[in-house]
N, C-alpha and C positions, 0 to 999 in steps of 0.2 A: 383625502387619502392619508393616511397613519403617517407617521414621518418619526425615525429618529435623530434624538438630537441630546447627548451627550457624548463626555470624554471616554475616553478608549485609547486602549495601544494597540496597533495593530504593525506586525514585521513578517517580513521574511526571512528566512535564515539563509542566504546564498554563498554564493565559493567559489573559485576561479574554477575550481577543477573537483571527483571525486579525489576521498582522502582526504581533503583537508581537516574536517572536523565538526561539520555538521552537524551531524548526530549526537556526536559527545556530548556539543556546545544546548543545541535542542534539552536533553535530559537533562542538564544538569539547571538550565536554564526555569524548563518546564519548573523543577523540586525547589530552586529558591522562591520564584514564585507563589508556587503552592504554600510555602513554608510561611511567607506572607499575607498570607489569609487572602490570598487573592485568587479570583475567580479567571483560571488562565484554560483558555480553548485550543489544541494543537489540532494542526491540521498537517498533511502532507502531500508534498506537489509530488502526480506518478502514480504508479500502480502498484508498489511496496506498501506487503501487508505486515512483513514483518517491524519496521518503523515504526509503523502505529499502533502494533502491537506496546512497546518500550514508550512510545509515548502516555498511552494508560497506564502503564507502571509508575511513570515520574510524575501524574499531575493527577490521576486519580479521576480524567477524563475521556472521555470516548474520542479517539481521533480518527479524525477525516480526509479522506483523500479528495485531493481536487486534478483532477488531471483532465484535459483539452482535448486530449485526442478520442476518449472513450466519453464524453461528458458536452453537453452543449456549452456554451456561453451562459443562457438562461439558467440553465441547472446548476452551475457552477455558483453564479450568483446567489441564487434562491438559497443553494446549501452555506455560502459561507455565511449572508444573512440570518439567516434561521439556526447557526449553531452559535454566530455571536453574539444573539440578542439578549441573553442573559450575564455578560462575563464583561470582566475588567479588560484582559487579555488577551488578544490572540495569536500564536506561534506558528505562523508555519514555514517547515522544516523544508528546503529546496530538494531538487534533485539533481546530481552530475553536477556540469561548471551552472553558471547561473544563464548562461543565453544557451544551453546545450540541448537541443530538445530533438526531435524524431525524422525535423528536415529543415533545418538551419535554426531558427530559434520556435520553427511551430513546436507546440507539447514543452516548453521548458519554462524554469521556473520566472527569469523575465516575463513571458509572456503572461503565467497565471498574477505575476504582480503589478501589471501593465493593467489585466483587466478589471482587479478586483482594487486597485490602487494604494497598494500596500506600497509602506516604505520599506526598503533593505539593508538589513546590516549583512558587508559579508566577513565570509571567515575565513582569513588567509593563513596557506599554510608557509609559515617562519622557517622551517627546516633549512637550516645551511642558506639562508640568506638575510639581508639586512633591508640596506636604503633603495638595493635594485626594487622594492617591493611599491618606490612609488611611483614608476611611468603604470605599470599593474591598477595601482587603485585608481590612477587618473583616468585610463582607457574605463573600466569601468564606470567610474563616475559620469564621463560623457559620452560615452558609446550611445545611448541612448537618451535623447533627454524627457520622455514620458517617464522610466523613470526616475525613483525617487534615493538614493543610495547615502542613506543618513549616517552608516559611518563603520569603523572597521572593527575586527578584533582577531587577533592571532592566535594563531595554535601553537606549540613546541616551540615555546621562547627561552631559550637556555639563559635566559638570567635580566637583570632590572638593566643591566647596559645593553642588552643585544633588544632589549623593549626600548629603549633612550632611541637607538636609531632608528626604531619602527615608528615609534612615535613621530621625530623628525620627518620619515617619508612623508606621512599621514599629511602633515601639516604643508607641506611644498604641493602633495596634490590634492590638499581642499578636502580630505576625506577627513574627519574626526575619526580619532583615535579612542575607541570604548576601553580598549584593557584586552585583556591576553591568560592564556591558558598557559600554565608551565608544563616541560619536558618532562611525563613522568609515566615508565611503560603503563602504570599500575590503573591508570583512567582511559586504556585502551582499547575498545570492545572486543570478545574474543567472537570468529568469525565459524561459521560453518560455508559448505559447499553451496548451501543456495541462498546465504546472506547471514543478518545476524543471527543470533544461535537462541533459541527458541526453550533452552533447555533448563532445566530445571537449578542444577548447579549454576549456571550463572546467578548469580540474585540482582536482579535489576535493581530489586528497594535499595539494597548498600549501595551499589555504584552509582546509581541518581542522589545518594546524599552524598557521596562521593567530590565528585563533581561540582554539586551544589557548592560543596565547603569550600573550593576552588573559584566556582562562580563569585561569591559573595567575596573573594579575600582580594580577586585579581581585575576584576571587573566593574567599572560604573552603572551599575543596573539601574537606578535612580534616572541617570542620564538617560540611558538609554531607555526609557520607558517615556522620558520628556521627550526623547527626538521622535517616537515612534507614536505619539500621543495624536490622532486623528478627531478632530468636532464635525460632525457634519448634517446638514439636513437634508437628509434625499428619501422618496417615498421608498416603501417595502417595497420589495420585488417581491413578486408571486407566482413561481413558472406555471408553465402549460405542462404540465406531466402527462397529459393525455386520459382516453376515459376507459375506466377499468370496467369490465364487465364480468365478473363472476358468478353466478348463479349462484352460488351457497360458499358461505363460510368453510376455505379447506382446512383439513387437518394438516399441517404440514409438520415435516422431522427432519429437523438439518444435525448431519454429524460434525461434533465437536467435542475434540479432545486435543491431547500432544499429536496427534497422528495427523489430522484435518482441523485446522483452523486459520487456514487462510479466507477470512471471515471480512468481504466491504460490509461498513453497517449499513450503508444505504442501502444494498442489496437485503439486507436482514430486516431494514425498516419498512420495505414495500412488500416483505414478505409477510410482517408481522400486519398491515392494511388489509391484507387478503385471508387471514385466518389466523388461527391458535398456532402458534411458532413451537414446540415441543422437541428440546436438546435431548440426544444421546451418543453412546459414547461402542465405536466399534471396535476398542482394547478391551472394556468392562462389561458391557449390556449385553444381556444373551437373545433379548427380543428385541427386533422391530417396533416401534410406536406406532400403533393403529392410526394410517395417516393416507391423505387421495396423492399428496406431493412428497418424495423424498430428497435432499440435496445432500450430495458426496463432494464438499470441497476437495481441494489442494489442501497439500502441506508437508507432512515428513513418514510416510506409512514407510521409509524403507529402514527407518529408524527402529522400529516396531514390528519387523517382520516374526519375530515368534513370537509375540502374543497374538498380534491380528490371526496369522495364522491358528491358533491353539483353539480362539473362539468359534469353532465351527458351526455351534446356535446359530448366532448371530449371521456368519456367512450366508447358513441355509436359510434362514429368514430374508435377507437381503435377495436371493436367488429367487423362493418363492414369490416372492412381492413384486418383481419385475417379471416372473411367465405369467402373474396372475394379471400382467397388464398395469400392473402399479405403473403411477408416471414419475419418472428420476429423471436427475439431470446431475451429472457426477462429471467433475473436471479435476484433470493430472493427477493430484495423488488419489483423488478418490476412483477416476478413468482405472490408474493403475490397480488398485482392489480389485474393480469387477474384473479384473484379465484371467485366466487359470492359474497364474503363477508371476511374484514376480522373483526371479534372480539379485543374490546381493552380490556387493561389490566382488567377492569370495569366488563367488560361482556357485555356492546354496541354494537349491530354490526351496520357494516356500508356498505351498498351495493358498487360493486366494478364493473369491467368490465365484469362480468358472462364469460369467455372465456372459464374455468377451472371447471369443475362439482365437487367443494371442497370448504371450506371456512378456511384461517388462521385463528389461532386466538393469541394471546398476553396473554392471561388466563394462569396462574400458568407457568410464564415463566422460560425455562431452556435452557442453552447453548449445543447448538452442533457448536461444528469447529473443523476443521484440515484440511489438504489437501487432495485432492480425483483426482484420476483418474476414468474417464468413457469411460465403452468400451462400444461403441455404431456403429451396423450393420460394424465391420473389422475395426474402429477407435478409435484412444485414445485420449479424451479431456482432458486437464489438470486445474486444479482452484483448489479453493477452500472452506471453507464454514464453516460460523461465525453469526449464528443468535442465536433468543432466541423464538422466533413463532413454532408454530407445525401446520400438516396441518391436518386439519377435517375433512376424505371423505363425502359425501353425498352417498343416497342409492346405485347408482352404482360406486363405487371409481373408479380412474382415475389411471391406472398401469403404472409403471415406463418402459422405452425401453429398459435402461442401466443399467449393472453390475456396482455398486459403489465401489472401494476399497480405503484404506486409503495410508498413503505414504509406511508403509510397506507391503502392500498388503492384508490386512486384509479385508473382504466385508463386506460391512457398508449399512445402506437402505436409502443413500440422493437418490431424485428421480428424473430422467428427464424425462419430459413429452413429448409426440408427438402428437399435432392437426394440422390435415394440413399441413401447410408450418410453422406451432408455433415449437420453440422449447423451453423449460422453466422449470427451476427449483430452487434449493436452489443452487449448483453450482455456485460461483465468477471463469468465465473462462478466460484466460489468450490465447492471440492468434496470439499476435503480434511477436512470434517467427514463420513463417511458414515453416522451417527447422523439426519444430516438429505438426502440428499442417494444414496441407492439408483440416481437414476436416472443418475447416473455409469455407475456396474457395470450396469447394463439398456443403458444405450447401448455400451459395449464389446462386451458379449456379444450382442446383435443382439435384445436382447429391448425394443428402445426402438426 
């Protein structure tokens, strides 16, 4: 059996808590890397698309989601295998505190670095405090002793004496001390309502060099690449993904632009297995792509409500192509398109693809997210679900098919819709493990 066996760094990027500076730390981290001619892999624990979107920005690679709850053990393995077999580096970026996951520490980033044996640096947030920060790094350090917790680095250090005492912490709790980010609004992500900001005015290229120039001036990268430095000989993992059965090569058209692009690759990469993968864009394209599969992600359509609106081609196509029995599968923001209408925050509406006998609307907006299982006709879909829209039935409302429960099992009312060969709802579904997840290939092939 194949075996690798060279050097590698391999980290996590963890944190006591959100906020601290993950993310920053991640990008900036990512672009020195890059800047170094090194072949650096980002991945992200959880189900944040936007993350990894910013992670492609700083490293000029495709980043990966690894998350537990939607994902087997095998699958997880197999993808982090298969995306680090070419690279110097691998980063990935935590989520929430570092043991904070879905139901004590299941789904959290401990756990995914528990399984995949990554060591962790974390990133503590300095704000308004000193040496209290090392009974913090010690509980970390031995909370756990599977893992691996190689060493620390601060965020918002107001100056080289307020890093003198961090440093000191460090040192009394055994944690090495990597280096530190300074106090400075200017390296601080600007934020939208449903996470980072997607949008054009931000320039991620400047703030990942940004960042970088802070990484490199404040930080032991060197070191920390030593402590994170993993040799090992173990055979490849090869999962069971399950056996695909498609009669013919589909045409498929996934929407993508600023409007839908909450995009897992792995979902795009078992899509691209099954046929000709053919982008378009529901702000620009007046047609539909001649296709047996269409996919309507998530994303930001309420951004975009008069242009989406304006395109009415494109609407009518999209409408024709679902009575013609076309087979779609459209989640949150793209759910929201097929409705009659959605409302903005205003009270505006804005006519949509009429697929959906309901109108969203953006009016007195409130978050629903967490992760959900639907059991739907002997199958369990796995996703999850992070808007701030509610949906407004019209006279006859539109009833869900599927039982929705949360990750501890609790029945919650996100709704999946059935017309036709449409499937659609609030739902972010995850599908690219088919070990867990048949009913993918049952729904393609008309057996769903």
């Amino acid at each position: 059996m194949p075996t690798r066996d060279k050097m590698e760094a391999h980290l996590l990027i963890g944190a006591a808590s959100s906020g601290s500076g993950k993310t920053t730390l991640t990008l900036g981290l990512l672009r020195a890397l890059k800047r170094r001619s090194l072949r650096v892999q980002p991945f992200k624990c959880g189900p944040d698309y936007i993350d990894t979107h910013h992670h492609e920005t700083a490293s000029g690679r495709t980043s990966v989601n690894l998350d537990s709850f939607m994902m087997s053990d095998g699958h997880i393995r197999e993808l982090y295998r298969r995306y680090t077999s070419d690279v110097d580096v691998a980063v990935t970026e935590g989520v929430m505190g570092l043991f904070d996951g879905y139901d004590a520490m299941r789904g959290s980033s401990a756990e995914i670095a528990s399984l995949l044996r990554i060591p962790v640096v974390l990133v503590v947030n300095a704000r308004s405090t000193a040496y209290s920060v090392a009974p913090l790094l010690y509980g970390f350090r031995n909370f756990r002793k599977e893992l691996n917790v190689v060493g620390a680095i601060f965020n918002f250090v107001s100056s080289d004496n307020h890093y003198a005492f961090l440093r000191q912490a460090c040192k009394d709790a055994g944690v090495e001390a990597l280096g530190y980010l300074p106090k400075q609004a200017e390296i601080e992500i600007p934020s939208r309502h449903l996470g980072l900001s997607l949008e054009k005015d931000v320039c991620m290229e400047s703030f990942a060099d940004r960042i970088a120039d802070l990484v490199e001036a404040h930080i032991d990268v060197d070191r920390l690449l030593s402590l994170a430095s993993v040799k090992e000989e173990q055979p490849e993992i090869h999962a069971e993904e399950g056996r695909i059965s498609v009669p013919d090569r589909l045409r498929i058209a996934v929407a993508r632009d600023p409007a839908f692009n909450f995009l897992y690759a792995e979902n795009l990469r078992l899509l691209s297995s099954l046929g000709k993968v053919v982008y378009f864009s529901p702000l620009r394209d007046k047609e539909l792509p001649e296709a047996d599969f269409v996919y309507l992600p998530g994303g930001y359509p309420e951004f975009y409500l008069p242009e989406l609106s304006a395109n009415d081609t494109l609407r009518k196509s999209i409408h024709s192509f679902v009575e013609a029995r076309g087979r779609m599968l459209a989640e949150c923001g793209g759910m929201m398109y097929l409705c009659e209408s959605i409302v903005d925050t205003e009270g505006k509406r804005y006519p949509m693809v009429g697929l959906l006998p309901q109108s969203a609307t953006m009016e007195r907006m409130r978050l629903r997210l967490g992760y959900r299982t639907l059991h739907y006709k002997g199958q369990t879909l796995f996703g999850h679900e992070f808007h701030y829209s509610r949906i407004v039935p019209q006279d006859r409302p539109l009833l869900s098919v599927a039982e929705s429960f949360t990750a501890t099992g609790h029945l919650v009312d996100t709704p999946l819709y059935r017309y036709k060969n449409l499937l659609a709802g609030y739902t972010h579904l995850y599908w690219g493990d088919l070990s867990r997840n048949g009913w993918f290939i049952d729904f393609l092939t008309g057996k769903l």
